[in-house]
MDTraj code that builds the backbone (N, CA, C; nanometers):
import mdtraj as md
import numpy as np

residues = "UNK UNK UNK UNK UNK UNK UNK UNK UNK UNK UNK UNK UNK UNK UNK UNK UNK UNK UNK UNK UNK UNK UNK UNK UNK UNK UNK UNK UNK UNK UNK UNK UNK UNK UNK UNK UNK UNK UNK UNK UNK UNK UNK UNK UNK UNK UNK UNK UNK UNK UNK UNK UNK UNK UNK UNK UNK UNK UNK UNK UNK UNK UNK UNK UNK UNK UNK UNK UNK UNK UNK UNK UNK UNK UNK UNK UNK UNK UNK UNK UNK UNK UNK UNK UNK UNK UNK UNK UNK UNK UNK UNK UNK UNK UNK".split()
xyz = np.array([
    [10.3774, 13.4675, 7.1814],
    [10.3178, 13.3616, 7.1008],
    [10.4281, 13.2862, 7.0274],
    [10.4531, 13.1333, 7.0534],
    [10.5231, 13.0884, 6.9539],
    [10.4644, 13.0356, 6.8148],
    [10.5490, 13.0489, 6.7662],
    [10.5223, 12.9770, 6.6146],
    [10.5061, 12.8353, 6.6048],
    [10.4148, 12.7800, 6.5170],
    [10.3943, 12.6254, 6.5056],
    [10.3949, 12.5654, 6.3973],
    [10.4859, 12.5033, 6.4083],
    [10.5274, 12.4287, 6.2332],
    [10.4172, 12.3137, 6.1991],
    [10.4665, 12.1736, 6.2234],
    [10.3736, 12.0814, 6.2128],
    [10.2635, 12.0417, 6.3134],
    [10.2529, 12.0170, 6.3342],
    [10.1684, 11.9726, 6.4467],
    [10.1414, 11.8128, 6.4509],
    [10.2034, 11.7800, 6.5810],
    [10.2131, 11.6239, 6.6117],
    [10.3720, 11.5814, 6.5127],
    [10.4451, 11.6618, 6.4334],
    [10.5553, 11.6309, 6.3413],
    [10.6748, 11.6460, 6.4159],
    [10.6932, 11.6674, 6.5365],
    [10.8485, 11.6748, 6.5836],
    [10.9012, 11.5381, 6.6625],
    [11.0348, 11.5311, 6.6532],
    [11.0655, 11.3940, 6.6846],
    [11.0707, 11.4004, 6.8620],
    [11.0579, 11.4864, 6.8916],
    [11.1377, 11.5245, 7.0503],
    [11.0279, 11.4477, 7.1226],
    [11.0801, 11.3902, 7.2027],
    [11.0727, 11.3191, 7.3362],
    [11.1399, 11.3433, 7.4702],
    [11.0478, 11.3632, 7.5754],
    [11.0543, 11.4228, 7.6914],
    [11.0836, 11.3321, 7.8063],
    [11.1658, 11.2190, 7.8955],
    [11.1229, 11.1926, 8.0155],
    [11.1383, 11.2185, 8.1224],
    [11.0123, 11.2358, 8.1962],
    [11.0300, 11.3439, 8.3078],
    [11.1155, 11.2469, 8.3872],
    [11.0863, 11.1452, 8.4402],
    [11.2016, 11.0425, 8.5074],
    [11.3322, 11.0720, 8.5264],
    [11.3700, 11.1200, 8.3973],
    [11.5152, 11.1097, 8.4053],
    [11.5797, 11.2782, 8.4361],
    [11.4726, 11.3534, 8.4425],
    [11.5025, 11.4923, 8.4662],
    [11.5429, 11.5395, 8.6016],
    [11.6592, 11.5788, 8.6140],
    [11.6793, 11.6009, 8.7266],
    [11.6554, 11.8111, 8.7669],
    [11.5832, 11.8252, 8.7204],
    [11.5557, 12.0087, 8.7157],
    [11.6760, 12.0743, 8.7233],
    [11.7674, 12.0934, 8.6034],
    [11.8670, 12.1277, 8.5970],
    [11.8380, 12.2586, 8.5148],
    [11.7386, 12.2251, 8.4379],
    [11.6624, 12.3791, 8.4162],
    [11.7475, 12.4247, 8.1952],
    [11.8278, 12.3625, 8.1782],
    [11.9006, 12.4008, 8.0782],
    [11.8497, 12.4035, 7.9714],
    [11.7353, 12.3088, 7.9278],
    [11.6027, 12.2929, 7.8393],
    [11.5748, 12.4119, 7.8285],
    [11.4996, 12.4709, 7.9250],
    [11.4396, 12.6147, 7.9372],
    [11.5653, 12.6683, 7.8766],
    [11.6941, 12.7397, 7.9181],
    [11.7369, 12.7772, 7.9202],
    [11.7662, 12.8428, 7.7897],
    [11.8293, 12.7313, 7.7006],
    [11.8768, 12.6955, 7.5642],
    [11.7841, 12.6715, 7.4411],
    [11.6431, 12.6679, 7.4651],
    [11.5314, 12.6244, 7.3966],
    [11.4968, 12.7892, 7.2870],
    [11.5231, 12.7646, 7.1923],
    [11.4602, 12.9608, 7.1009],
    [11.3194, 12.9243, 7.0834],
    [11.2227, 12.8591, 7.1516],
    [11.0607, 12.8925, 7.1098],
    [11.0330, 12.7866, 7.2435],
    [11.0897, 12.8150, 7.3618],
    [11.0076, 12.7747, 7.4809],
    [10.9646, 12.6769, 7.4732],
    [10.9873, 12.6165, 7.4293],
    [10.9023, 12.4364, 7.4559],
    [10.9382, 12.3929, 7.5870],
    [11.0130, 12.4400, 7.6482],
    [10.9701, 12.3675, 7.7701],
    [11.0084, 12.4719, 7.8780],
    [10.9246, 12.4320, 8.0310],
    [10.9196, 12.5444, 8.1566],
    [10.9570, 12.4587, 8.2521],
    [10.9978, 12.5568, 8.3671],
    [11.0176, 12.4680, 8.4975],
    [10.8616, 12.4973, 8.5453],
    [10.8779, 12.3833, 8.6581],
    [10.7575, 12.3361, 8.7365],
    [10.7638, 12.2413, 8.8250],
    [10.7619, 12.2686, 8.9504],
    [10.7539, 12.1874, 9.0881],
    [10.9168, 12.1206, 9.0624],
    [11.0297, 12.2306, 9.0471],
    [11.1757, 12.1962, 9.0150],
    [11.1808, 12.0762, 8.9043],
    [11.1343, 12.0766, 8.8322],
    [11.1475, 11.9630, 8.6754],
    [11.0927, 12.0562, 8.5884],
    [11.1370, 12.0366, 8.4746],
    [11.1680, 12.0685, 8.3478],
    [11.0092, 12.0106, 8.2893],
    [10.8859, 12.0720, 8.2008],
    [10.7839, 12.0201, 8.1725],
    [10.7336, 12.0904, 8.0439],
    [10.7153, 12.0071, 7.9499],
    [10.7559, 12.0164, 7.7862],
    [10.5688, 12.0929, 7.7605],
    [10.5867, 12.2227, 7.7605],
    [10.4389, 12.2975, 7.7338],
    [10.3998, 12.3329, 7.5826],
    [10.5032, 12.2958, 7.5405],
    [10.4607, 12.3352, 7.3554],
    [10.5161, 12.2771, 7.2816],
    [10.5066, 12.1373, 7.2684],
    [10.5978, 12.0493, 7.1637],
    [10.6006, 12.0816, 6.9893],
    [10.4427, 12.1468, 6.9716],
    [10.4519, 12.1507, 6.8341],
    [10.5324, 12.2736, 6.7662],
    [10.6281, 12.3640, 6.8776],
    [10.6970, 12.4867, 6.8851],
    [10.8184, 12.4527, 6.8444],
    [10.8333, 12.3319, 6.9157],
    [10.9865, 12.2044, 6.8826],
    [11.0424, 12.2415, 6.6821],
    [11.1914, 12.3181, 6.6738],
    [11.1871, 12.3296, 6.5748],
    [11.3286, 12.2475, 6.5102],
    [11.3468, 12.1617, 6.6457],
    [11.4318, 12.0077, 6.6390],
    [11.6004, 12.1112, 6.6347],
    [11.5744, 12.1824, 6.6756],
    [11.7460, 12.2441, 6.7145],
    [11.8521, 12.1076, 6.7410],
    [11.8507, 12.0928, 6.8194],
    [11.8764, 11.9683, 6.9623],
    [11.9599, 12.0662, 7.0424],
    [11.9472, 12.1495, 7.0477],
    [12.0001, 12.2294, 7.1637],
    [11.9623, 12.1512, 7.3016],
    [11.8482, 12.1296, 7.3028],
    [11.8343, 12.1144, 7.4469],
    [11.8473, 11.9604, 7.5088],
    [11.8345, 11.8833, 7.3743],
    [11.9153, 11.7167, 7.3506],
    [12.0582, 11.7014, 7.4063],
    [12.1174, 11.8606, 7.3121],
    [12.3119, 11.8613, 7.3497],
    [12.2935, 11.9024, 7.5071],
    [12.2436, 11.9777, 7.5515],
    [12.2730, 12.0335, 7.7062],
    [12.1997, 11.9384, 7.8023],
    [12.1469, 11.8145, 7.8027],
    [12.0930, 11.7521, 7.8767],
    [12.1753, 11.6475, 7.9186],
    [12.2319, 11.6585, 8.0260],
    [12.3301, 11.5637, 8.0579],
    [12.2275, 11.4174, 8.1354],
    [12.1846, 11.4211, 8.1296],
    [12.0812, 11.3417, 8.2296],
    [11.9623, 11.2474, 8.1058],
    [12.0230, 11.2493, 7.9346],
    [11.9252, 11.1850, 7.8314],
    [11.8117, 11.1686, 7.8645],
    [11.7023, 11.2958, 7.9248],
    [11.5912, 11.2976, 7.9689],
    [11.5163, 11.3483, 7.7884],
    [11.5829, 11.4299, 7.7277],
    [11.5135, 11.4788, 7.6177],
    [11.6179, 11.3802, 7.4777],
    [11.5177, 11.3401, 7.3688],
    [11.5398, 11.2929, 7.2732],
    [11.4979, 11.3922, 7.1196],
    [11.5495, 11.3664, 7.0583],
    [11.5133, 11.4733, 6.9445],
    [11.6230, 11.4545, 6.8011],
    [11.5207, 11.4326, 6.6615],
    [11.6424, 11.4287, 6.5641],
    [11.6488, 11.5258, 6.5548],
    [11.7907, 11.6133, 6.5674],
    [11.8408, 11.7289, 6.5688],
    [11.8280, 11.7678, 6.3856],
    [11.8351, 11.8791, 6.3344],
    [11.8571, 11.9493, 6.2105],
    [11.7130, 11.9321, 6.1206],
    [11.6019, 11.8291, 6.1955],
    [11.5074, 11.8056, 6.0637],
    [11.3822, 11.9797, 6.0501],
    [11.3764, 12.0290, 6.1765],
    [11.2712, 12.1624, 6.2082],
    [11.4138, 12.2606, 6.1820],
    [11.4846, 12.2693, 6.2065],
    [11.5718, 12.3802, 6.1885],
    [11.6014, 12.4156, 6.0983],
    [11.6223, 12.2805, 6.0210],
    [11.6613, 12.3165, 5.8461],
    [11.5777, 12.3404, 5.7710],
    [11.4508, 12.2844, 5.7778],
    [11.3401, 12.3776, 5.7193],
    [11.3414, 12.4808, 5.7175],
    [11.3504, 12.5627, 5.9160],
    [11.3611, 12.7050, 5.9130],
    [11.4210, 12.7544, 5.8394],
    [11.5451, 12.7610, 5.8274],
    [11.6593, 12.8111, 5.7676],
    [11.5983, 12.8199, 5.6109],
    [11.5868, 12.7089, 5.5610],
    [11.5739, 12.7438, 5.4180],
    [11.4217, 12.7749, 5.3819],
    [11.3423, 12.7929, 5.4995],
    [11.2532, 12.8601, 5.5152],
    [11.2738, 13.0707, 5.4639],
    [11.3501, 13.0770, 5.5562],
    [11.4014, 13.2255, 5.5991],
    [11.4774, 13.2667, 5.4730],
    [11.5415, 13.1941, 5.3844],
    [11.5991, 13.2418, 5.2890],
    [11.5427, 13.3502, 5.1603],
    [11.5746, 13.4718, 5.1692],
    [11.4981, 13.5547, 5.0749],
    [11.4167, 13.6411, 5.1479],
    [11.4149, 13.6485, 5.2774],
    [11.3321, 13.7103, 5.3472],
    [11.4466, 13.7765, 5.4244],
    [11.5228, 13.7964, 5.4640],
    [11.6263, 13.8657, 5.4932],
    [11.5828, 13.8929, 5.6561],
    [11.6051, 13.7930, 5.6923],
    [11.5951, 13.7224, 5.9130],
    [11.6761, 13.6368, 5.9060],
    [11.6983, 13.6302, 6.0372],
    [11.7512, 13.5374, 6.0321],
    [11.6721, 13.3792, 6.0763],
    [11.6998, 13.2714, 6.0799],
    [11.6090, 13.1542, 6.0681],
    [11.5858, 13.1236, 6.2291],
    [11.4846, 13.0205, 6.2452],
    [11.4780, 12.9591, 6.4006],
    [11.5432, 13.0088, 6.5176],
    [11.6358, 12.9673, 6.4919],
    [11.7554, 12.9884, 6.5890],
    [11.8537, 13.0615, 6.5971],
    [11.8093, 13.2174, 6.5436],
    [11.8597, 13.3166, 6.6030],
    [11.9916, 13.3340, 6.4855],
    [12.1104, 13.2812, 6.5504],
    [12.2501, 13.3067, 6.4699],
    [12.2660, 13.1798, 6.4290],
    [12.1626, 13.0448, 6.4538],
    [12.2331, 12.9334, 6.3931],
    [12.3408, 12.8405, 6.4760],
    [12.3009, 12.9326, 6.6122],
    [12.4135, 12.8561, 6.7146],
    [12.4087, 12.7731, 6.7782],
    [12.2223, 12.7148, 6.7846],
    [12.2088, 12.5988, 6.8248],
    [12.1972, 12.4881, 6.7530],
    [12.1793, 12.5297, 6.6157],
    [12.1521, 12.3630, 6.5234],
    [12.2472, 12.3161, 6.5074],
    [12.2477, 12.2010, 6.5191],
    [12.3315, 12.0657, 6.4288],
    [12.3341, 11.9893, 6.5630],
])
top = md.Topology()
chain = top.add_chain()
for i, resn in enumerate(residues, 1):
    res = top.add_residue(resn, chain, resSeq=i)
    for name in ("N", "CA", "C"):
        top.add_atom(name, md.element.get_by_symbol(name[0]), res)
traj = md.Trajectory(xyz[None], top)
């Protein structure tokens, strides 16, 4: 089950057009927002989107758009005092 922050609130934008199923979305994504399917990349949980831009930085092909740091940094100072670590694991995908 992923977690869901806002709903309809993330900036990320998907075009399948420009996707060439390179698969790295999936890859690099910490809450699955997106799967392969019929070899392309297909965005199944946007409101999961916690705006890393991980998968913005690894898209060589500007198929995915996204303001990077606005869902992450919430997390983060979300997580503070609760002793986890935030969104993204070690923090290695934001900024």
């Amino acid at each position: 089950m992923s977690l869901k922050y806002l709903a309809g609130g993330t900036t990320l934008k998907y075009d399948a057009q420009r996707c060439t199923g390179c698969g790295k979305c999936v890859e690099v994504c910490p809450h699955a927002v997106f799967t392969m399917e019929n070899g392309k990349a297909k965005l199944v949980d946007k409101d999961a989107c916690v705006e890393c831009g991980a998968c913005r930085k690894n898209c060589q092909f500007e198929a995915i758009s996204v303001q990077a740091g606005v869902g992450c940094a919430a997390a983060v100072i979300g997580s503070l005092g609760k002793k986890k670590s935030p969104c993204c694991g070690d923090g290695g995908c934001c900024g």
